[in-house]
N, C-alpha and C positions, 0 to 999 in steps of 0.2 A: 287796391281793388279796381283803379279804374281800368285795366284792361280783362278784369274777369269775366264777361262773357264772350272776348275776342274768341276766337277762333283762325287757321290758318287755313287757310281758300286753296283750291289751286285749279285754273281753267282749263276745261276741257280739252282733251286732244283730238284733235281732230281727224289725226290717224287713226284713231281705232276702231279695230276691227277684229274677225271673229277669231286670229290670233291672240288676242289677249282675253281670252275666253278659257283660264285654266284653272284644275282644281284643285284646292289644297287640302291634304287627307289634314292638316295642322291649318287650325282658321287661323293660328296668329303669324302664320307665315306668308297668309293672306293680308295684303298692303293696304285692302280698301276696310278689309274689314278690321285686319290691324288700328285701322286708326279709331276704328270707333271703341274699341277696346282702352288705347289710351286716352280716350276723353271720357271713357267711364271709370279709368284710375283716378285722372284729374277729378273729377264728381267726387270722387272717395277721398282723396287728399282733403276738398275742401271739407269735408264734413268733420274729420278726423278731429280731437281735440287733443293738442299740443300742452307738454309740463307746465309751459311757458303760459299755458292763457285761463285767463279769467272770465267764467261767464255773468251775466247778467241780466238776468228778469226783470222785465215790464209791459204791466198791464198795458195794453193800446186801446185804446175807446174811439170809434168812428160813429158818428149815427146810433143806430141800438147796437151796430156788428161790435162784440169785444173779440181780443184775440190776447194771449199771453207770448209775448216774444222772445227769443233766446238769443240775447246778445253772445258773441265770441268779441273779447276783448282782451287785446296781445303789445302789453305796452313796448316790449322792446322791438315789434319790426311796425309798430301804428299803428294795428290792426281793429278795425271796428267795425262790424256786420251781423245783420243776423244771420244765424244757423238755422233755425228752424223756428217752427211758431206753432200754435197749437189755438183751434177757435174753441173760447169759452163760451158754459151754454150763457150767462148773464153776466153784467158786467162787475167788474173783480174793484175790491176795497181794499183789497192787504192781500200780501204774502207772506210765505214763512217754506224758506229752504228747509229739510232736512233730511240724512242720511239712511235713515232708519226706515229697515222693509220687515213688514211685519213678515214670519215666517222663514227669512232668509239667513244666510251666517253673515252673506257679506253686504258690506256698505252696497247703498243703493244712491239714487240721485233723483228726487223729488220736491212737490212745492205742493203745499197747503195752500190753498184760493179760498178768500173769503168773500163772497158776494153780495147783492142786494137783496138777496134770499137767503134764509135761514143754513142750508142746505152747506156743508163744505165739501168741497172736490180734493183728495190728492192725484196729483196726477207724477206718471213717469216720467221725466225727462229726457231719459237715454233712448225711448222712442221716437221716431220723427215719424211725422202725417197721425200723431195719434188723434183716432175721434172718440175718444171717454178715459175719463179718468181711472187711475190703477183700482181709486175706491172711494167712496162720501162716509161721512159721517154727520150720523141723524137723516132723518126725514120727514116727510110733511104726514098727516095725516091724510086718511081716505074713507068714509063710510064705505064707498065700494069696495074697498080691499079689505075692509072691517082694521085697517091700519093705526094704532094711538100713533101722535107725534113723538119723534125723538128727539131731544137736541134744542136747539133757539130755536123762540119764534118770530125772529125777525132778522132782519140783514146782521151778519156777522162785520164787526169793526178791527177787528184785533187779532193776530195771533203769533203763539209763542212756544216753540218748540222748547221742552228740555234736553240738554246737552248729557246730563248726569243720568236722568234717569229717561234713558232715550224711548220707551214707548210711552210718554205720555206729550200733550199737545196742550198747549192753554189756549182759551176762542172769550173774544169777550164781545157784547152785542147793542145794538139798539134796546134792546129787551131786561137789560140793566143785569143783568147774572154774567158770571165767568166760568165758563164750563173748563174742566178736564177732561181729559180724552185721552182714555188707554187703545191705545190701537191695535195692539196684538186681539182685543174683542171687537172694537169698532164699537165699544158702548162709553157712556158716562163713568167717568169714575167719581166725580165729587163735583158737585155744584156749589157757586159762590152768589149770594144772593143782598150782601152787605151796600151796595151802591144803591143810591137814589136818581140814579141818573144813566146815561149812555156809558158802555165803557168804551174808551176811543183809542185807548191804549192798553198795552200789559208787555210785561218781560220777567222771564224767569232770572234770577241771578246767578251772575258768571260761574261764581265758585260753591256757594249753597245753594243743594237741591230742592231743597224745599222752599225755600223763600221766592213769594211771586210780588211784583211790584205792579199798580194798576193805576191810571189818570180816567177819571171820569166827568161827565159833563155837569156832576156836583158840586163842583171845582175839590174837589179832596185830590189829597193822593192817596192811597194807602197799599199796607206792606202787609202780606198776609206767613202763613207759616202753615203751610196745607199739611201739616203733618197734624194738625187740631186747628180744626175747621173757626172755632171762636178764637182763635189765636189773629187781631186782627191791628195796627196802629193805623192813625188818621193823621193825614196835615191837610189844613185848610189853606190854598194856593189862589194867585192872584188871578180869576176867571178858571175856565172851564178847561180842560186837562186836555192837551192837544196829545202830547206823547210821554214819556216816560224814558229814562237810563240810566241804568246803572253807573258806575263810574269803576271799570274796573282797572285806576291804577290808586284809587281809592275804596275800596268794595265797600264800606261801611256810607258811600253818601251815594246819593242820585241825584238825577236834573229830571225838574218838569218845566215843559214850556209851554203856555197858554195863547187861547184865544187872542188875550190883550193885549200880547206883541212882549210876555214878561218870560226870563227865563229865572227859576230859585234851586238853590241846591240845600238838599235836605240832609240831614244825617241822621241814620234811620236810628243811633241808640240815644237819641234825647227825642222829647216829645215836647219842646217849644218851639217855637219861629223857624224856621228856614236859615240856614249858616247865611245865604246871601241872596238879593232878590237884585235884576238886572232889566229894566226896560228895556231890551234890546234890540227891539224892532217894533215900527210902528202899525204892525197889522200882525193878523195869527203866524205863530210860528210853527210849522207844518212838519218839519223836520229838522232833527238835532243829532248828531255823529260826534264821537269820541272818535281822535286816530288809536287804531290799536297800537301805536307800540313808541307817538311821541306822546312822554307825558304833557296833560294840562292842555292839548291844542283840541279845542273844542268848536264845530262848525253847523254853522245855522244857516235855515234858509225859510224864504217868508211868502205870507201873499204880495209883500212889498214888493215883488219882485228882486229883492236883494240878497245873496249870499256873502255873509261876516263869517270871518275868522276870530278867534279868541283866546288869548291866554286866560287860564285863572288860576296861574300860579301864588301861590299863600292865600287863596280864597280872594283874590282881587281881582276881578274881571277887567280885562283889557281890551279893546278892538284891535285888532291888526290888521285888517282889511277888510273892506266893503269892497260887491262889486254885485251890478246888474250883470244878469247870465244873460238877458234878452231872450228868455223862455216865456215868457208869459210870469204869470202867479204862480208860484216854487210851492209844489204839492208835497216833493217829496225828494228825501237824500239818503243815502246809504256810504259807508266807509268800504276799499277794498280789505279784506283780510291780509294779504299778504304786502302790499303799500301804503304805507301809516301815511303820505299824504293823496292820497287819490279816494277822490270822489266820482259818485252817477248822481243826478241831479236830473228831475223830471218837472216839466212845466206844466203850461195850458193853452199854452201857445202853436194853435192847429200845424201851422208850417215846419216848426222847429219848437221841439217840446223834451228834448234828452238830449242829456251831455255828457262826459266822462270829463273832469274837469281834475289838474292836477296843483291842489294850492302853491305848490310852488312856485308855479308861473308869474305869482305877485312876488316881484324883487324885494317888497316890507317883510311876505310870511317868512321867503328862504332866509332875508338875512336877521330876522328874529328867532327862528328855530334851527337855524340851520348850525349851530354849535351844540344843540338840546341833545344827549348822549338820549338810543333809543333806548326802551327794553322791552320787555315781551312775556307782560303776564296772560295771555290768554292761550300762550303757547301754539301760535301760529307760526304759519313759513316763514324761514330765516330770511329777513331783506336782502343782505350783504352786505351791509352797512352799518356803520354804527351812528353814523349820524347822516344829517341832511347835506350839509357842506365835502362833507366825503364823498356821498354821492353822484354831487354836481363835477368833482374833481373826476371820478371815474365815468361818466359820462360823457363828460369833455373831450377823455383822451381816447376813449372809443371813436365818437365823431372824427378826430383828427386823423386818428388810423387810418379809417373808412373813404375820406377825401384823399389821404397820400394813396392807399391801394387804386 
């Protein structure tokens, strides 16, 4: 990108004159205006998104101004920039990609925003300079409009689109309830009202539809079965329920990681203790990533400003690497879908606060996992690899290609 807003100059001639004063019935056979033509291709090339690339959402917070940005992230030629950006009306607490346009046959590309206001926004994606979202769900009340509220009454924490059963949405809130959201109406479908506290997390589970997982600031965890509303199990976890995940190269356990800096994994068909509790950071743990497709490598990131690596292979937690990001306080991580070790990592550190960060970079993670045979229950894009150490071999010989050509 460092030569992308170069342009190619060419000084004036100082011959001209009213000979070069001619018309062309074809403007692109016209040279001056030809060129503006190809730098309105160029504009269109960069906007284009390539098989090859990944994008990536995040909230930006300035002053009161928020803005939701749209990363383009293309691991094979570097590639890292925003495409486009979209300004939110308030500032954003969570997102939730999903594909699903109410009304349409085909896949769409959108993001549920949660805010410090009740109120959610989905908005469209595939628009750039959009100023309002595709559509909200809920609203505030109004005497003047004679309007009841709909929805939370307060800043929404959480949300969680279903895969299975794609018109519905889960939101959980300051307000202690877990709403679902049939979107094909834009109303409620079922209220979840069992918490004593904030819900600060939720996830629907990978493979069953019905099963919702939720961490709240009760410290519980619990697993619901919204197919019968009292259908509900609890586990009491070590502080207040930062986040929530499933585990899906194990679907019957999850991880909760807390306030206290603890991470425990639970198996949701007994209803004692926790399989295993890990102090694993000395401050909140903010965000927690499963790779999709190596088993057991599980990744944390903290207010400590630290991000670990972890194996918990046979339920025995491991570290494999620590390392300060120099973000600031680690808010928040996400795994890519189609590269089981690539991470985005977001701070709070004004200057430099995101990162696309690729665990393999620590020579402990590759040469601990890098014999781990992948696999791929969530049925994502094929890597092309089967392991990590093959990779690093086909990589290698690419570089080497690329320096003889």
């Amino acid at each position: 990108m460092d030569n992308y807003d170069d342009e190619d100059t060419k000084e004036g001639d100082p011959t001209l004159g009213i000979g070069d004063l001619v018309l062309h019935a074809d403007p692109k056979e016209d040279p001056y205006l030809n060129q503006e033509i190809n730098d309105e291709d160029s504009d269109a090339e960069d906007y284009e998104i390539k098989s090859t690339d990944n994008l990536i959402l995040a909230g930006h917070v300035e002053g009161e101004a928020a803005t939701l940005e749209v990363y383009v992230y293309n691991d094979k030629e570097g590639d890292l920039y925003v495409h486009h950006d979209l300004i939110l009306p308030s500032l954003p607490l969570t997102m939730e990609w999903l594909s699903y346009e109410p009304g349409e046959s085909t896949k769409g590309n959108l993001v549920a925003v949660g805010y410090m206001t009740p109120i959610i926004d989905v908005w469209d994606l595939d628009i750039v300079d959009c100023l309002e979202a595709a559509y909200s769900l809920g609203n505030k009340s109004s005497k003047k409009k004679k309007l009841k509220r709909v929805g939370h009454s307060d800043a929404v924490l959480s949300l969680s689109w279903n895969h299975h059963v794609e018109h519905i949405l889960a939101s959980g809130s300051v307000d202690q309830t877990v709403l679902l959201w049939d979107l094909n109406k834009g109303t409620i479908a079922s209220k979840i009202s069992a918490h004593m506290e904030k819900v600060q997390s939720l996830q629907w589970h990978p493979f069953e539809s019905q099963s919702l997982a939720t961490g709240a600031c009760d410290q519980y965890v619990r697993i619901f079965d919204c197919r019968a509303q009292d259908s509900c199990k609890a586990w009491k976890v070590e502080g207040e329920v930062e986040k929530v995940l499933w585990n899906h190269f194990n679907p019957f356990t999850l991880f909760a990681s807390t306030e206290s800096g603890h991470i425990q994994m639970i198996d949701v068909r007994k209803d004692d203790a926790p399989i295993w509790t890990l102090h694993a950071h000395s401050d909140c743990i903010n965000g927690i990533s499963l790779s999709t497709q190596c088993p057991d490598c599980l990744v944390t990131v903290s207010s400590d400003k630290t991000l670990k690596v972890w194996d918990i292979l046979d339920n025995k937690p491991t570290c494999i690497h620590e390392r300060n990001m120099k973000l600031g306080q680690l808010h928040c991580l996400d795994n890519c879908p189609d590269a089981p070790f690539l991470m985005a990592i977001g701070g709070d550190k004004n200057s430099d606060n995101f990162k696309v960060f690729d665990i393999r970079e620590s020579s402990a993670t590759l040469e601990h996992f890098g014999s781990r045979k992948l696999v791929n229950p969530l049925g994502m894009s094929d890597w092309g690899f089967e392991t990590a150490n093959e990779a690093e071999v086909k990589e290698e010989e690419m570089e080497t290609e690329a320096v003889t050509e």
